[in-house]
C-alpha positions as CSV (number, residue, x, y, z in Angstrom):
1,X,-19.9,35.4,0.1
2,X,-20.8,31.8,0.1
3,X,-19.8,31.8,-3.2
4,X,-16.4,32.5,-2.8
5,X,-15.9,30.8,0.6
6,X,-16.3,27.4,-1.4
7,X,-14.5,28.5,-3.7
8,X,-11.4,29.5,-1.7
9,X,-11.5,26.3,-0.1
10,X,-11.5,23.7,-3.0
11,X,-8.9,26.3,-4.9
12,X,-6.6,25.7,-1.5
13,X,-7.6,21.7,-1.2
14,X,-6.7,21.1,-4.6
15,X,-3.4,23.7,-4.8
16,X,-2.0,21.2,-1.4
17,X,-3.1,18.2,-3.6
18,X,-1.5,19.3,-7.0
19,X,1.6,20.1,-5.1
20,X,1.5,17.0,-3.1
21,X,1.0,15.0,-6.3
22,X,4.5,16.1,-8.7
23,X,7.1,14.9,-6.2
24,X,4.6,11.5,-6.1
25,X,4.7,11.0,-9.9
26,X,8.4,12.6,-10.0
27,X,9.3,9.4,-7.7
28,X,7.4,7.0,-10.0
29,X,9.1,7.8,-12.4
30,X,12.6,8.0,-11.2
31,X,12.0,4.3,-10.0
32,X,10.9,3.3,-13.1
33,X,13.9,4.7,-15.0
34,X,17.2,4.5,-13.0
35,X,18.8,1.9,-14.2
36,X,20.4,0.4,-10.5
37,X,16.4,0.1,-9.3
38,X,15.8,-3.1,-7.8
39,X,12.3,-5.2,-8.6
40,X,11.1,-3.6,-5.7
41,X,11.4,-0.2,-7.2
42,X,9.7,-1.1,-10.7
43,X,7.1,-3.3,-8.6
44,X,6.4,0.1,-6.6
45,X,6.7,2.7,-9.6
46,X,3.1,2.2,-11.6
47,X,1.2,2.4,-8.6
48,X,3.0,5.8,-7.8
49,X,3.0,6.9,-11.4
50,X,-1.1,6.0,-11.7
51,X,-2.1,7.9,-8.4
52,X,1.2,10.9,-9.0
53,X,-0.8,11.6,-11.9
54,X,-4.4,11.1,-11.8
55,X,-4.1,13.4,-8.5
56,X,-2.5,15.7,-10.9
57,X,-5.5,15.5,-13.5
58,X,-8.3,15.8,-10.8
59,X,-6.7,18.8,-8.8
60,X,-6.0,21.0,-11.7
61,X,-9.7,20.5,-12.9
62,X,-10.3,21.3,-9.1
63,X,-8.6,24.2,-9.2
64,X,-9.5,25.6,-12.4
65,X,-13.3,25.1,-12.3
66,X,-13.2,27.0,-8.6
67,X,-10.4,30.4,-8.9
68,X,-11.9,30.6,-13.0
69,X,-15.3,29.4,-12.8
70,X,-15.2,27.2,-15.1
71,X,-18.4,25.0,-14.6
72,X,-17.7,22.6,-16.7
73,X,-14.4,21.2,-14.7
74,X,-16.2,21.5,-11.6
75,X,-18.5,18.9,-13.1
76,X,-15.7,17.1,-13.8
77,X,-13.7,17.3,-11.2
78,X,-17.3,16.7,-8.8
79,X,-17.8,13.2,-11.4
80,X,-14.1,11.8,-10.3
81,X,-14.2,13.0,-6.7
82,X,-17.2,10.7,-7.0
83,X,-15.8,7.6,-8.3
84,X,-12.8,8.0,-6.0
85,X,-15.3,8.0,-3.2
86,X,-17.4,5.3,-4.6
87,X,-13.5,3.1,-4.9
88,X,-12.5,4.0,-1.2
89,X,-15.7,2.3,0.3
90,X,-15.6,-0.6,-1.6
91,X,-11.5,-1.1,-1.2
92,X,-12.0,-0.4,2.5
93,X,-14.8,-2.3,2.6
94,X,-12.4,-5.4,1.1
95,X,-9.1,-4.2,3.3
96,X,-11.3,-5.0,6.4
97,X,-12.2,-8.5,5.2
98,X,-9.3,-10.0,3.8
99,X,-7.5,-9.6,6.9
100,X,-10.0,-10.5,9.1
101,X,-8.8,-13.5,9.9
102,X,-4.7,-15.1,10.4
103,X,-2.4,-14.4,13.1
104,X,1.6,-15.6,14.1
105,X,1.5,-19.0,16.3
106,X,3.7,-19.0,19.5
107,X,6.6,-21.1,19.4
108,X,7.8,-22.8,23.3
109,X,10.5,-21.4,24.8
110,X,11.0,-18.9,21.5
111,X,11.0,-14.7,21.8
112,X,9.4,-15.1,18.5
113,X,6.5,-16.2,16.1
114,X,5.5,-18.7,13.6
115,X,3.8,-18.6,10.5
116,X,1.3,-20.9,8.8
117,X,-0.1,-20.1,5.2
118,X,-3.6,-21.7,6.5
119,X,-4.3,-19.4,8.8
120,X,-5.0,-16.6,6.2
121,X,-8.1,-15.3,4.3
122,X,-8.0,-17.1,0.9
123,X,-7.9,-14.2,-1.6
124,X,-4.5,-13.1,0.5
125,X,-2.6,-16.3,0.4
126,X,-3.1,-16.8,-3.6
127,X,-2.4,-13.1,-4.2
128,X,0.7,-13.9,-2.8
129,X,1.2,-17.7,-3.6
130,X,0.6,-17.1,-7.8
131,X,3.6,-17.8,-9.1
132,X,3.8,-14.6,-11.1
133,X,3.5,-13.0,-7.8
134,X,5.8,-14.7,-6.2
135,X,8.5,-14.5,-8.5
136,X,8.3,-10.8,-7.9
137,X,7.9,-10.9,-4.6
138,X,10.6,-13.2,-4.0
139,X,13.2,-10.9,-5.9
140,X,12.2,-8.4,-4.1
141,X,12.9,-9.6,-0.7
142,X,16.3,-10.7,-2.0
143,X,17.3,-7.3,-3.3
144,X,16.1,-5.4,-0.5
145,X,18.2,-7.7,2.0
146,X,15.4,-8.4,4.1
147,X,18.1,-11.0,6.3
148,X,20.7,-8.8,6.6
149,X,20.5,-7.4,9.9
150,X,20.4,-11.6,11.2
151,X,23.5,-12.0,9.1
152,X,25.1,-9.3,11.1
153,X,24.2,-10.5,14.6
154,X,26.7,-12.2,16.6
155,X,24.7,-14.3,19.0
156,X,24.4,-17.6,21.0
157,X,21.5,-20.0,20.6
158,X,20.2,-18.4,23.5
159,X,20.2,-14.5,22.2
160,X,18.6,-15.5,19.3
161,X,15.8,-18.1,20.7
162,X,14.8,-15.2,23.5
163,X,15.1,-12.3,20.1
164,X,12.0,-11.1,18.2
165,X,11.7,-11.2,14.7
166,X,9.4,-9.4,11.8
167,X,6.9,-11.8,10.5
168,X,9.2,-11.8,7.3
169,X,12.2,-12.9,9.0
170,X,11.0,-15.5,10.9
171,X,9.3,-17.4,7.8
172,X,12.5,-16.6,5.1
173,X,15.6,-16.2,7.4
174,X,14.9,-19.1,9.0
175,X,14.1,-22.8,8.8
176,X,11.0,-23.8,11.1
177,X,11.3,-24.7,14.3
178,X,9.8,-28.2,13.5
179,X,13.0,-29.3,11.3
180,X,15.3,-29.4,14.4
181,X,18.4,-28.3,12.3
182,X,21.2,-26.9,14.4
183,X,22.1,-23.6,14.6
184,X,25.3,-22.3,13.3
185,X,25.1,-18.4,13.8
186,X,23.8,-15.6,12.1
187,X,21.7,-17.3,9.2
188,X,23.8,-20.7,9.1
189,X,21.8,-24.0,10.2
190,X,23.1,-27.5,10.4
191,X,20.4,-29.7,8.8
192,X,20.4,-33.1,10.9
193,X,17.7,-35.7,11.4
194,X,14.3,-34.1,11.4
195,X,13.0,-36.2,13.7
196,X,9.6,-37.5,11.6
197,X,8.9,-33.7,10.3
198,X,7.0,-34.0,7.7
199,X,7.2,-30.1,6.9
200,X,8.5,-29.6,2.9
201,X,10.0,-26.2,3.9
202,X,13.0,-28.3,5.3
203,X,14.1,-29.2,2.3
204,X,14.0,-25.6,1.0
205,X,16.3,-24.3,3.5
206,X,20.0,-23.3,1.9
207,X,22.4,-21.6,3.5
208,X,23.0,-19.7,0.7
209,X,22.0,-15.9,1.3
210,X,20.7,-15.6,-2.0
211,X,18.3,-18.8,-1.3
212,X,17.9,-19.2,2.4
213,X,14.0,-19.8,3.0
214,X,12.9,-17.6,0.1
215,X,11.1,-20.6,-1.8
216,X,9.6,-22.1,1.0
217,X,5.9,-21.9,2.4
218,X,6.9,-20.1,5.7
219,X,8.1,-17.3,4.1
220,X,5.0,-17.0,2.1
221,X,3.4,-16.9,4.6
222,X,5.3,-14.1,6.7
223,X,5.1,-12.2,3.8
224,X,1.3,-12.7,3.9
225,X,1.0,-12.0,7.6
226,X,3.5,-8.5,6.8
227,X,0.8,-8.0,3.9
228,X,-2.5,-8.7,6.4
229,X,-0.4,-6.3,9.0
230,X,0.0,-3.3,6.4
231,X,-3.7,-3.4,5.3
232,X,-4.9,-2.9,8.1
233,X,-3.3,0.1,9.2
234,X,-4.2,1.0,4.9
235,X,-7.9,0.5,6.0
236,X,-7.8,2.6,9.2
237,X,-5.9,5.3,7.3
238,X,-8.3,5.0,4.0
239,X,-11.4,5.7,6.9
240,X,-10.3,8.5,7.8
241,X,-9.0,10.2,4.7
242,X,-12.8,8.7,3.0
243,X,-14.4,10.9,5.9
244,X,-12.5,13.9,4.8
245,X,-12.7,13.4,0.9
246,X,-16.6,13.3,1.6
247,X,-16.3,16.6,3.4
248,X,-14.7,18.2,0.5
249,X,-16.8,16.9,-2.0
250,X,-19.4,18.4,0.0
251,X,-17.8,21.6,-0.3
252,X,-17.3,21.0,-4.3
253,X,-20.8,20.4,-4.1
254,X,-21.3,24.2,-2.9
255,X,-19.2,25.6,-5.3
256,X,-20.6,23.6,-8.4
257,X,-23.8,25.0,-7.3
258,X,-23.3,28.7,-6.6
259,X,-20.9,29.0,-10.1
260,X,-23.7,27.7,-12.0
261,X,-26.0,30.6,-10.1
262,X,-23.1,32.4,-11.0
263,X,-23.2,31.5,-14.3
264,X,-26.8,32.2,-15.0
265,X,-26.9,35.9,-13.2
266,X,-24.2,36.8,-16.0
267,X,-26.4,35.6,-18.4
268,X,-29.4,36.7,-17.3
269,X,-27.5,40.4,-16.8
270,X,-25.6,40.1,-20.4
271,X,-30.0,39.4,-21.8
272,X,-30.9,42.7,-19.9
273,X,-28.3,45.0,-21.3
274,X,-28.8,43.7,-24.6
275,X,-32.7,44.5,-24.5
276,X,-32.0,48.0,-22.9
277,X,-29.7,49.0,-25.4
């Protein structure tokens, strides 16, 4: 009974998983391929590939070893359940650190936040700030038209100062608020005395909607702050789903031991017959 109870179990864990995983590695590689993807898509599609298929690998060996017995795949499939427990502790472990630290800086009489690239764990801002990184990233935000809706909005000085904005759009859709430039509506800023600002990122600022604030600091650091914001809730959600891979390897553990059990009463049997006759 116990025997097959595991069993059932890991064959139904890993059957959800396997299905779970084709239309994951199906999207990979559609990103990776179309030929209209955007930087973003091909940034995204190896990740999706890697983890579409390696879930594929480790739930078929799941699945075999448990409806077919097949020890050897359970051992397998035990060994990689293993290492992907053993990766989950140490990348949660690391999500919880690196964004520890860094939050947006309230701007006076403004509805929304500031960034600063300082105020960030260091691994995060040079992940981020590497210019191979960066080059990626950067073409990224400008194909997936991360200023658009601002571009759209028809709204006085005062709409916009009292309006929040994501922590991407206020560092690249934007100039700081330290360059005093004028605003012109929508993304358009007049750039007039700066009034002893000292701040580089006001001589980034275009008005072009291919360039806006895309190669200066701030948006770097929104980016960063976007980045700090989405690990976090990676983290939380990697806890929980560590918790439940650790029950199921549990289970696996079961099942491992009772088909070996298995295993040796056929043997043993097959030994007993062979000595009667």
């Amino acid at each position: 009974m116990a025997f097959r109870l595991s069993n059932n179990v890991i064959g139904l864990l890993n059957l959800v998983t396997l299905l779970l995983s084709a239309p994951i590695l199906g999207g990979g590689i559609w990103m990776a391929t179309r030929g209209d993807g955007s930087e973003c898509d091909r940034h995204l599609s190896t990740p999706a590939i890697a983890l579409g298929a390696v879930l594929m690998a480790v739930s078929l060996a799941g699945l075999l070893g448990a409806c077919c017995r097949v020890t050897w795949l359970l051992w397998v499939y035990l060994l990689a359940m293993f290492a992907l427990i053993v990766a989950l502790v140490g990348f949660t472990a690391f999500a919880f650190a690196v964004t520890n630290r860094g939050a947006g800086e309230a701007v006076s009489g403004r509805g929304y936040k500031e960034y600063r690239l300082g105020d960030y764990s260091t691994w995060l801002r040079r992940h981020v700030e590497s210019s191979r990184n960066w080059d990626k990233i950067r073409s990224c935000l400008a194909g997936a038209d991360v200023c658009k809706s601002l571009q759209e909005r028809n709204e006085t000085w005062v709409q916009f100062v009292a309006g929040d904005l994501s922590p991407i759009q206020s560092g690249c859709c934007k100039p700081p608020t330290s360059c005093n430039f004028t605003y012109g509506g929508k993304t358009r800023w007049g750039k007039t005395a700066r009034l002893g600002s000292a701040d580089p990122d006001c001589d980034e600022w275009s008005n072009d909607d291919d360039e806006l604030c895309y190669g200066c600091r701030s948006c770097k650091a929104g980016v960063v702050a976007a980045l700090k914001s989405d690990w976090k809730i990676v983290a939380i959600v990697n806890a929980v789903f560590l918790a439940l891979i650790v029950v199921v390897y549990s289970v696996g553990c079961c099942a491992f031991k009772n088909s070996r059990r298995d295993s040796v009463h056929l043997r043993r049997g097959g030994w007993k017959q062979a000595g009667y006759a």
